[in-house]
C-alpha positions as CSV (number, residue, x, y, z in Angstrom):
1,X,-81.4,13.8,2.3
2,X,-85.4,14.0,3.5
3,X,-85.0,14.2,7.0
4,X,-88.5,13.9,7.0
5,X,-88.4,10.3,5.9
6,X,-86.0,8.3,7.7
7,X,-85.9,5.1,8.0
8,X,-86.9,5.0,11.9
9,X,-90.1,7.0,12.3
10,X,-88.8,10.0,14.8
11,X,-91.9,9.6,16.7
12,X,-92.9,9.7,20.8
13,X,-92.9,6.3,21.9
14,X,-94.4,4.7,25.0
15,X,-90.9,2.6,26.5
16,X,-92.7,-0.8,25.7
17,X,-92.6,0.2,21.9
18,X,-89.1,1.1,22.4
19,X,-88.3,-2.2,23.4
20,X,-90.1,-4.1,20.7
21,X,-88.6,-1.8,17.6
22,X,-85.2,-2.8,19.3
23,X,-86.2,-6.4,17.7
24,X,-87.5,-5.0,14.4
25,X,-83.8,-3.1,14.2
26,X,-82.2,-5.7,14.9
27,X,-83.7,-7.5,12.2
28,X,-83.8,-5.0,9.5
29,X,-80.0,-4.3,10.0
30,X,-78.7,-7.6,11.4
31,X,-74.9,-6.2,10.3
32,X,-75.0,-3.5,13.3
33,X,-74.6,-6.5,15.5
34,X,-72.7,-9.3,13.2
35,X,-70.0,-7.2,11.5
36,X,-70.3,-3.7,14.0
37,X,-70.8,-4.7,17.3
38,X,-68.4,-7.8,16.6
39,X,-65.3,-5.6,15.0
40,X,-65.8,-3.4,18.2
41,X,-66.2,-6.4,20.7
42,X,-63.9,-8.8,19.7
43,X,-60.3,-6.7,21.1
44,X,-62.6,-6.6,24.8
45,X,-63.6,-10.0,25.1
46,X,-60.0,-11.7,23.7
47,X,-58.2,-9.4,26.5
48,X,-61.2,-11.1,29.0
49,X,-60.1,-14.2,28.4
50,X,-56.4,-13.3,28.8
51,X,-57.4,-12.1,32.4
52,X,-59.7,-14.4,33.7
53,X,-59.3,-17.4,31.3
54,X,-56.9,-19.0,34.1
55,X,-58.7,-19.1,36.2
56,X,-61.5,-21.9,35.2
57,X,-58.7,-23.3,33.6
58,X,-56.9,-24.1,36.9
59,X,-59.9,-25.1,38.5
60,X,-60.9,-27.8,35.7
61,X,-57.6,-29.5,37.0
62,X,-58.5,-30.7,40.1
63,X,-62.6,-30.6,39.0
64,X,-65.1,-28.1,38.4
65,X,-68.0,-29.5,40.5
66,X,-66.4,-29.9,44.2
67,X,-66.9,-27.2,46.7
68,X,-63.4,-26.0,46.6
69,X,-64.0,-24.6,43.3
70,X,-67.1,-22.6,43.5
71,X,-65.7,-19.5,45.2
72,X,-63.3,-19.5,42.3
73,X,-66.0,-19.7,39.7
74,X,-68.2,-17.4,41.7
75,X,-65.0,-14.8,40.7
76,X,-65.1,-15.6,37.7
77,X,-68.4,-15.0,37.0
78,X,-68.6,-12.0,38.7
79,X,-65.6,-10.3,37.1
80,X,-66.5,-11.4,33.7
81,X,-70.3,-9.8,34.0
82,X,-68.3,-6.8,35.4
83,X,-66.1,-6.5,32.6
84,X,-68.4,-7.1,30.1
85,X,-71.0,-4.5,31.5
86,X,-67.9,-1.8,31.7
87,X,-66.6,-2.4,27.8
88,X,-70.0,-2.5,26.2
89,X,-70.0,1.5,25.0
90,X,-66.7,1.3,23.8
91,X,-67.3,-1.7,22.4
92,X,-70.7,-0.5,20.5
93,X,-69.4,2.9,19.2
94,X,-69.1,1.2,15.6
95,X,-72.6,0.0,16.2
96,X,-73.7,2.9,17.6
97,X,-72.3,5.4,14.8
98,X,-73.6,2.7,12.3
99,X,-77.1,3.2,13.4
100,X,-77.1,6.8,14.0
101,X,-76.3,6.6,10.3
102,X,-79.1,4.4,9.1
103,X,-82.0,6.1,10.5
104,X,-81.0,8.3,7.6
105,X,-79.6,6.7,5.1
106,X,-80.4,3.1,3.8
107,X,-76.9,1.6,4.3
108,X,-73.9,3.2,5.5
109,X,-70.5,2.6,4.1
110,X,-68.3,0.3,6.6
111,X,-65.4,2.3,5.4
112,X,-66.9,5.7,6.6
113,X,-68.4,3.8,10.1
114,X,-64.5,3.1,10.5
115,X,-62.6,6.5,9.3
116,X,-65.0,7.8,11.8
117,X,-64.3,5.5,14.4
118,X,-60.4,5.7,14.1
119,X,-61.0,9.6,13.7
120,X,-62.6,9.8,17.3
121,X,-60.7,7.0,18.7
122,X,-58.8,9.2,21.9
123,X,-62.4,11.0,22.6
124,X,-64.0,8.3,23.0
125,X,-61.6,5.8,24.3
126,X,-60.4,8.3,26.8
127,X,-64.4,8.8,27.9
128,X,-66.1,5.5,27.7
129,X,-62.2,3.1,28.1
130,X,-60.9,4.7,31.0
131,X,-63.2,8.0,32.8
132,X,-65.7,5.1,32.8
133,X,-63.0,2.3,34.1
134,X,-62.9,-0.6,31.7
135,X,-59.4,0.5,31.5
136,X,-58.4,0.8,35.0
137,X,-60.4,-2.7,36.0
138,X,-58.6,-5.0,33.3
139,X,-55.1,-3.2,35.1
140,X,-56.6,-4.3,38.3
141,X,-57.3,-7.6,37.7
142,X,-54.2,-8.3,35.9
143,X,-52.1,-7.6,38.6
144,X,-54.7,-9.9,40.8
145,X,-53.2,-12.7,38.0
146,X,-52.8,-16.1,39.3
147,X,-53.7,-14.7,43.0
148,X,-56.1,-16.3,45.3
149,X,-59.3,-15.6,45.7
150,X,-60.2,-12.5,48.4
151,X,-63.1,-11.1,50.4
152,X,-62.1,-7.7,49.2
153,X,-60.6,-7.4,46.2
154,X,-63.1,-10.4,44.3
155,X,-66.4,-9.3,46.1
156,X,-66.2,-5.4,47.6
157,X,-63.8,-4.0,45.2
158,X,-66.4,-5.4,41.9
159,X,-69.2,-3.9,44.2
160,X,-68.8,-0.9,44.6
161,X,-67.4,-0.9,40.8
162,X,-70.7,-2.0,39.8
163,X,-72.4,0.6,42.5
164,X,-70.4,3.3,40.9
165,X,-71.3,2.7,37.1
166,X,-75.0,1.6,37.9
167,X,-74.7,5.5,39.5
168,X,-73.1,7.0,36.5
169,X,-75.2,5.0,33.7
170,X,-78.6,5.6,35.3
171,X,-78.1,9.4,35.1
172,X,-75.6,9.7,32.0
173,X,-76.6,6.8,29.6
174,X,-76.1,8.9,26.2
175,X,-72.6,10.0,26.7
176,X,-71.8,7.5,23.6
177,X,-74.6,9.4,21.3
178,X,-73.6,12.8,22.3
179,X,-70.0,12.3,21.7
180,X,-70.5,10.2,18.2
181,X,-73.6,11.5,16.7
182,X,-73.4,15.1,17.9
183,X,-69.4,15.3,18.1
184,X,-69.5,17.7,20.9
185,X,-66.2,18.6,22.0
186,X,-64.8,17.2,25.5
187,X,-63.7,21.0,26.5
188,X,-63.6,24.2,24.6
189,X,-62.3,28.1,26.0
190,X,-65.5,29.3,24.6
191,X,-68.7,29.6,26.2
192,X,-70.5,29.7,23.1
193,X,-69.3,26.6,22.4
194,X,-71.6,23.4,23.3
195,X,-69.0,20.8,25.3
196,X,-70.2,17.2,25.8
197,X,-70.5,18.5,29.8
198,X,-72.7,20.8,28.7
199,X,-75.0,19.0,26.8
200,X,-74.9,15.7,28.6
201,X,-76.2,18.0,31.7
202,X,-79.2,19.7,29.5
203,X,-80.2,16.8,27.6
204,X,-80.0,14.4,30.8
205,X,-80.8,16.9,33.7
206,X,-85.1,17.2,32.8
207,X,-85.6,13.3,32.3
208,X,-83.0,12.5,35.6
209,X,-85.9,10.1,37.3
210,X,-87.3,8.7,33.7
211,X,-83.9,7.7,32.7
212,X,-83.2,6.2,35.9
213,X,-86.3,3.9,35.9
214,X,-85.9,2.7,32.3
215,X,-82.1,1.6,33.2
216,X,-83.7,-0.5,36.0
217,X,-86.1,-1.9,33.5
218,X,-83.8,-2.6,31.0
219,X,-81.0,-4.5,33.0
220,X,-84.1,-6.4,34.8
221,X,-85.2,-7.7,30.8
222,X,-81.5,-8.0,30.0
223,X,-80.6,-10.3,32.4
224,X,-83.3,-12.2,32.2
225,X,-82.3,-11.9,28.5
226,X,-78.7,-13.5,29.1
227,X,-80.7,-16.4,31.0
228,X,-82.2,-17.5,28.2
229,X,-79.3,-16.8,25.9
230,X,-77.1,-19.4,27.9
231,X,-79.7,-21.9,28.3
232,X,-80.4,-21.7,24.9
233,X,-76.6,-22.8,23.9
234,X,-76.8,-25.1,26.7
235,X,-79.7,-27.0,25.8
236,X,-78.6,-26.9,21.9
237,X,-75.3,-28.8,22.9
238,X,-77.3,-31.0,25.3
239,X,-80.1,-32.1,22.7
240,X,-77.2,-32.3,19.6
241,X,-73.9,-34.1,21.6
242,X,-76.0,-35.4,24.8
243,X,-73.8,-33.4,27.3
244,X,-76.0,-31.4,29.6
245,X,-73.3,-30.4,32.0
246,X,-73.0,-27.0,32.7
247,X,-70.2,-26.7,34.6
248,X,-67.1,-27.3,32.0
249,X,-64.9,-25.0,30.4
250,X,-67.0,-25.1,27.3
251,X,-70.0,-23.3,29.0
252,X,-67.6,-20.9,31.6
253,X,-65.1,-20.1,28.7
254,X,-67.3,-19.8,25.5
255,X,-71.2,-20.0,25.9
256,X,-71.4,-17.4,29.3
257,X,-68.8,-14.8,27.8
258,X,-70.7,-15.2,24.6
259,X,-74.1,-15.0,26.1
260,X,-73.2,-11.9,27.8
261,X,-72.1,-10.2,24.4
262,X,-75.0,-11.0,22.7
263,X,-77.3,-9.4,25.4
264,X,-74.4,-6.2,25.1
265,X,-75.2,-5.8,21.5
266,X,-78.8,-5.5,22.1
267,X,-78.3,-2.9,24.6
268,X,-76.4,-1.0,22.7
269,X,-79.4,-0.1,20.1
270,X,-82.2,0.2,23.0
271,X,-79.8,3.2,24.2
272,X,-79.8,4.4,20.6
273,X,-83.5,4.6,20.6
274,X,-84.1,5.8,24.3
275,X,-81.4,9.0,22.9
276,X,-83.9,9.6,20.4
277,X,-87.2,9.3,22.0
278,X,-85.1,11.7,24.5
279,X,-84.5,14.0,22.2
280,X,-87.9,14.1,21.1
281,X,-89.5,14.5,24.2
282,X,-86.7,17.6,25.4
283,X,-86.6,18.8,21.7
284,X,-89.4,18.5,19.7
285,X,-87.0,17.3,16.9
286,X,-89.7,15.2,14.7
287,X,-91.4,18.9,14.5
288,X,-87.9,20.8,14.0
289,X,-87.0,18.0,11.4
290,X,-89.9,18.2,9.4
291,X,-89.6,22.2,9.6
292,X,-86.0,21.6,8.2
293,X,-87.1,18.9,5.4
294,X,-89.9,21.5,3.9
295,X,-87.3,24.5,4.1
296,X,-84.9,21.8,1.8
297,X,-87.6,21.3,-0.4
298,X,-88.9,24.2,-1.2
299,X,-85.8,26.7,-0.9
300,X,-82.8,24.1,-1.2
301,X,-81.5,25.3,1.7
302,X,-82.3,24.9,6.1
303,X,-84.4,27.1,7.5
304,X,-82.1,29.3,9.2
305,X,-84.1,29.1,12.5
306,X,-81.5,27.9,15.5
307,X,-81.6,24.2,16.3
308,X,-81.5,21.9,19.0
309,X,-78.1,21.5,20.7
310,X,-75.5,19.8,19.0
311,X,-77.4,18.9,16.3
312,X,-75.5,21.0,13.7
313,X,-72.3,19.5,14.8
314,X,-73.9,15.6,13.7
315,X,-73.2,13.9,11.1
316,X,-76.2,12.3,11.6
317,X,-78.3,15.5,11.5
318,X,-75.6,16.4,9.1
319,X,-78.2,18.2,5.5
320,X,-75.3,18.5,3.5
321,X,-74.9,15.0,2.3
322,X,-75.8,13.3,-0.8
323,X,-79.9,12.9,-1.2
324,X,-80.5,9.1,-0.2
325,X,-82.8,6.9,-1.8
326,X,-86.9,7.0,-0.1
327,X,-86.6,4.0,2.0
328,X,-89.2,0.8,1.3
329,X,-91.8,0.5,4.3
330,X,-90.5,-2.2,6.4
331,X,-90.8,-2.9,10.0
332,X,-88.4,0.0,11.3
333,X,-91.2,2.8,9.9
334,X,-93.5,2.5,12.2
């Protein structure tokens, strides 16, 4: 493997040229999203529609567009979004480990993405399921099955929920990364040894305020981003059938859950690229990768100078792998 010439230029970028290589990924590996992000999505969003499925459902009885209903669809909305925002690392780690992958090699297996992702399953499921509550809010909100609407439970409770990740995300956003990529241990009885704690505090800790403002960026563009998503199905029904109603079960139980998975997926590989223009800017790694590419080259082995944290434990950063093919020059080189 040259880890000099992989197939995302490890380069400094300005956050604007994050944002628009996000695109040229998703174009140049449009199977991240259609086969990865959907095998890891699909479990969340058919146990969404088990929760709060009903709850349009009910209301389409006695009519969708009175004022008795909107509180109900308010809910709805809100809890969906919720969920949906709570779920999306767990449900990208097949995306996630697919990517970290590709900027090395030209096309990972699906069958090692998956050993890998069964093979981590109670790390991360345990981390990003339930520490980060997508676990404990579905429990909630099935015992809130078939129950009225409430001030507290349907508008404070989600709230503070949405408070208490938009805290946690802001300042540890790469937990996914470190735990798939870098396969740092949750807890270890040696101090030598690199834990996730560890390494999520030195790798996030320096960049605390940066990372903070490109999270409120990024979920400013990503809603206006799930916006355009649902019009966009709603206007493609409207111009092919001639419905333009937007409140119907079609639009509340298909296009918005939809629309908000897309958007999801998208987010998952701006993170990826945010991790590594982190890592750049804390690490040097393009230098200490191209140090580690020559020392492959000229004496078939690393140069035995320490690395960067955690980066011997990734597979990604992983040397001792079959030598991939040089990758064409495409849009993801730049």
């Amino acid at each position: 493997m040259e880890l000099d010439r992989t197939h995302v230029v490890i380069r400094l970028r300005k956050f604007a040229e994050i944002g628009d290589l996000s695109l040229i990924m998703v174009r140049r590996y449009p199977e991240a999203l259609l086969i990865g992000f959907v095998m890891g999505a699909i479990g969340w969003a058919s146990l969404n529609i088990l929760l709060l499925g009903w709850i349009p459902w009910e209301e389409s009885i006695y009519g969708l567009d009175d004022d008795a209903a909107l509180s109900e669809v308010l809910r709805y909305l809100l809890w969906m979004t919720l969920l949906v925002i709570l779920q999306t690392p767990a449900a990208g780690v097949v995306t996630t480990l697919y990517l970290g992958q590709a900027v090395f090699e030209k096309r990972p297996t699906w069958s090692y993405v998956t050993n890998e992702v069964r093979r981590q399953f109670i790390r991360w499921f345990w981390v990003l399921g339930v520490c980060r509550l997508a676990v404990p809010t579905m429990i909630l909100l099935a015992f809130r099955w078939d129950q009225p609407v409430s001030g507290f439970w349907d508008i404070v409770v989600p709230l503070l929920i949405l408070l208490w990740i938009t805290l946690v995300r802001a300042n540890r956003p790469f937990a996914p990364e470190i735990m798939l990529l870098e396969q740092c241990p949750l807890r270890s009885s040696s101090d030598s040894v690199i834990t996730m704690p560890k390494r999520s505090k030195s790798l996030h800790s320096p960049m605390s305020s940066e990372l903070a403002g490109r999270f409120a960026s990024v979920a400013l563009i990503l809603g206006g981003l799930l916006f355009t998503c649902l019009y966009t199905m709603i206007w493609f029904r409207g111009i092919t059938l001639g419905y333009w109603n937007f409140m119907n079960l079609t639009v509340l139980l298909v296009f918005f859950p939809l629309a908000l998975w897309l958007v999801a997926g998208v987010s998952v590989i701006v993170r990826l690229l945010n991790y590594l223009d982190t890592r750049i800017r804390l690490e040097g790694w393009e230098v200490e990768l191209a140090v580690r590419a020559e020392s492959l080259r000229q004496f078939g082995k690393e140069n035995p100078a320490p690395t960067s944290p955690g980066s011997k434990s990734s597979p990604t950063f992983d040397s001792n792998k079959p030598t991939a093919k040089k990758p064409r020059t495409t849009g993801a080189n730049r």
